[in-house]
Structure formats: structure tokens, C-alpha cells
Steps between C-alpha positions, in 0.01 A plus 500: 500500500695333265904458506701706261588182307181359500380830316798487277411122410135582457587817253746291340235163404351476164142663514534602844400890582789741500484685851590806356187468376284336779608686802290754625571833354380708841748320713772574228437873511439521878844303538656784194325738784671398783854459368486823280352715832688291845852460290480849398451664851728250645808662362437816729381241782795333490767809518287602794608114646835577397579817644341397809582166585833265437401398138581172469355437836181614382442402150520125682305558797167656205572186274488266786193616631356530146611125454383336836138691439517323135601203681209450726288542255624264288465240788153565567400465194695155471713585208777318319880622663770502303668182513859314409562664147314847576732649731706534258305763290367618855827570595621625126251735485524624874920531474398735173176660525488568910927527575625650206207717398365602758822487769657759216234687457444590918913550502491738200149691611705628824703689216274560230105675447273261500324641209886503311499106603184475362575599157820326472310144622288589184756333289358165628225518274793450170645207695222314578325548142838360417541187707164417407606405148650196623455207715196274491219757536672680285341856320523619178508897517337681221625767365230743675611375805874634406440803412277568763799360719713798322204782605523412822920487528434854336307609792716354767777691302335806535436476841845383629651797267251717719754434808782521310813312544727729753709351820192521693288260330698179608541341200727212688192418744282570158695205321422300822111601459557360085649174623195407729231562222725261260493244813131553560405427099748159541299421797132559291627276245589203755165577682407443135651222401505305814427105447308482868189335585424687808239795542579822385367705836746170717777586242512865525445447868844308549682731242420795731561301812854429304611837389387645805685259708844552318456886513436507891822308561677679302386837660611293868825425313593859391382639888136630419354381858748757611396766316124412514237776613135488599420760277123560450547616094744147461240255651193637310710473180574158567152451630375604136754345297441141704146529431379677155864497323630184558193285564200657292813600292673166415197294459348713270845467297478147565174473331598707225819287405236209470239673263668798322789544256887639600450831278177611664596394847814697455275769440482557901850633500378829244208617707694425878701802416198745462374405859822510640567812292179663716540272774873621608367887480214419708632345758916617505457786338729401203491733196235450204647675246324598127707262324354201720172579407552485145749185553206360680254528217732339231528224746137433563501515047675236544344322723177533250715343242630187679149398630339576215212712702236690297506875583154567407358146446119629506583778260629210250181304532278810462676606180447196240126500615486854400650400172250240445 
């Protein structure tokens, strides 16, 4: 596997193959797969963790797992750690992506639905599209891509307004929910943008390892051993989230930094809130209300629009032959 600079370099050289175009288009929809189903159900996952465990506590001890299994099998496979100049996009993009975005997120899902965090975190999809206009890799966004941006802000709209905005829906710990997707897009485009010669799989390895770290102390720091629990419903969550969120989870978001543009990975962020949306009902019972479901289908519109899918691809083939 080749470094993330390496690929950059190799995109970048006259006549050389772009790898948006060379990479293999299965692994880029199984890796769509995993981040648009895992991230979506973790939302309800993780306010199970919450409400059951000390959060802080918890969010560290899943990452750390997820990070030393990442670890090991970077090791066996002999790959390239980060070294001298790396940390400091390892640790960039840990501080951001796993503290800040995550460490908000667990604090704030003790408060709020996970389905209502879901839709707010939906707003990622703007900033990332955004950030990815500039720096070195940068992405020009077309204007499909914007107004398909707009459809799906539409449908977030209209399934935030289905909640409405009364005492009870938190809109301090909400704010707190709006912050962490803003940290997590600042943290794609320094994954992004990093300058590091290492291995993806080692690199995303040490940035869990990293964030997870700083979380668990400071969970110890605010008295979480204290408060900790063996509760069967908090150690599955964490058992899931180590394994399919945060492993499966970040290296298939690792892979798609590499190979796929900031508008269409962004895309994740529009279809998480549908699963969570179902997700949250399913398993706490949180309300589905009409409104979602039509907020829902504007969002997956735009969705369509950003990655510039085909509805009925065979239907468009079929027709000019018909013609002919």
C-alpha cells in the first residue's frame, strides 16, 4: 500500500494515472458502505455508551482498543510508522477529529437523541465540501454539487423543524453536537492534506491510539473510574464501536480521503441521519415522526445530486437503443 504522499506525488506527475481514476471502484463503494451504514447506527450505539457508562471513560477505552487492533496489524504486516514530522498531523488530526469530535459528541449524546445528533452532524457534509476548495489537493465544486449541498440542508431542515425548537430539545448541548462536526471536517481535511510518508492503516492506527489516549485521561481526570459500571448494554456498545465503527469505520474513511473527492465523501454525513433516524427508534424507542420521513427523502435527493449516481442507469441505456 502506498503512502498518502506517495499517491499524491504519483497523481500529481505529468502522464501519471489519476487515482481517482485507477482505484478500484468496488472497494470505493464497499468503503461508501461501511461509513454510510456503521457511522449511521453508531449515533444510537454511542448514547447507549453514554447513558451507561462514564463517557469520556469510554469513548477512550473503544478508540484504544480500535487503535492497538490497527496497530498489530500494521506490525505484522511490516508497515511504515509514522515517524519525526508525522506526529504532527497524527496528533493534529487526533486532538480534532477523535477529542473534539467525538469527546463532544459522547458529552452532548447524554443530553440529546441520537437521531437529533445525527441530523445536526449532517452539516459536516457543507464544511468539508468547503475546506476542500483549498489546500494542495484542493477541489473545485461544481455547481451540481452545490445545489445538491442545498437539497440536502433542506432535508436536514425539515427534519430538525420536525422536533421543534422548545426548552426540551437542548439546544446548548445541540450547539456542542454543531461544534464537533465543524472539528471532525478540520480533522478530514488534515487527514487530507497531511505531508506523511507513513502507511495509511499505521497512520490511522496511531491517530486512534492518540485520541483515544487523551480522552481516557481525561475521563480519569474528571473522576470517571469512580463512576464506572460493568454494565452489560455499555461494554457491548463499546465492544461494537471498537470493532466495526472505529476500525472497519476509520479505515474505510481513510481509504476514501486517498481516492475520492471532499463533496462526495461529505456525502456520508446526509444518509447517517436516515439510519440513525431508524436506528434510534429501533433500538431507544425515540420518536419517528412524518416529517422525518419526508426530511429523510430530500436528504437522500441530495445525496443523488452530490455523487452524481444514476437513478435508473439501465433504463438510460435501454432508451437511445430503442430510438435507434
Amino acid at each position: 500500500m502506498n503512502s498518502p504522499s506517495a499517491q499524491v506525488a504519483a497523481a500529481a506527475s505529468p502522464g501519471a494515472r489519476s487515482p481517482l481514476v485507477t482505484h478500484s471502484r468496488a472497494k470505493v463503494q464497499l468503503a461508501f458502505g461501511v461509513i454510510y451504514v456503521v457511522w449511521g447506527v453508531t449515533y444510537a450505539v454511542n448514547r447507549i455508551m453514554a447513558l451507561e457508562l462514564p463517557p469520556l471513560l469510554a469513548a477512550g477505552a473503544r478508540f484504544l482498543i480500535a487503535g492497538t487492533l490497527l496497530a498489530a496489524l500494521a506490525y505484522l504486516r511490516g508497515l511504515r510508522m509514522p515517524r519525526g514530522r508525522d506526529w504532527r498531523f497524527v496528533v493534529a488530526s487526533a486532538v480534532l477529529g477523535i477529542v473534539c469530535s467525538n469527546g463532544l459528541s459522547v458529552l452532548a449524546l447524554r443530553h440529546v437523541a441520537s437521531n437529533q445528533a445525527a441530523l445536526i452532524s449532517a452539516g459536516s457534509a457543507f464544511w468539508i465540501a468547503w475546506f476542500g476548495m483549498y489546500g494542495r489537493r484542493a477541489t473545485a465544486v461544481t455547481a451540481r454539487t452545490w445545489a445538491g449541498l442545498a437539497v440536502g440542508f433542506l432535508g436536514v431542515a425539515v427534519l430538525v423543524c420536525a422536533r421543534g425548537f422548545g426548552p426540551h430539545a437542548q439546544i446548548g448541548w445541540q450547539l456542542l453536537v454543531l461544534v464537533a462536526s465543524l472539528s471532525w471536517a478540520l480533522a478530514t481535511m488534515v487527514i487530507r492534506e497531511a505531508h506523511s510518508d507513513c502507511d495509511p492503516l499505521a497512520f490511522t492506527a496511531c491517530y486512534l491510539l492518540v485520541g483515544g489516549t487523551v480522552l481516557a485521561l481525561g475521563g480519569l481526570a474528571l473522576g470517571d473510574a469512580a463512576l464506572w459500571t460493568w454494565s452489560p448494554k455499555g461494554l457491548a456498545a463499546i465492544v461494537f464501536l471498537a470493532i466495526f465503527s472505529s476500525t472497519f469505520g476509520f479505515v474505510a474513511y481513510t481509504y476514501l480521503l486517498l481516492h475520492e473527492t471532499p463533496s462526495r465523501i461529505g456525502t456520508y454525513a446526509y444518509v447517517n441521519p436516515i439510519i440513525a433516524v431508524f436506528t434510534g427508534w429501533l433500538l431507544l424507542h425515540e420518536h419517528l415522526e412524518p416529517l422525518q420521513l419526508l426530511g429523510s427523502v430530500i436528504v437522500f435527493l441530495g445525496v443523488v445530486m452530490v455523487r452524481n449516481l444514476s437513478l435508473w442507469p439501465r433504463l438510460r441505456r435501454v432508451l437511445p437503443a430503442a430510438q435507434d
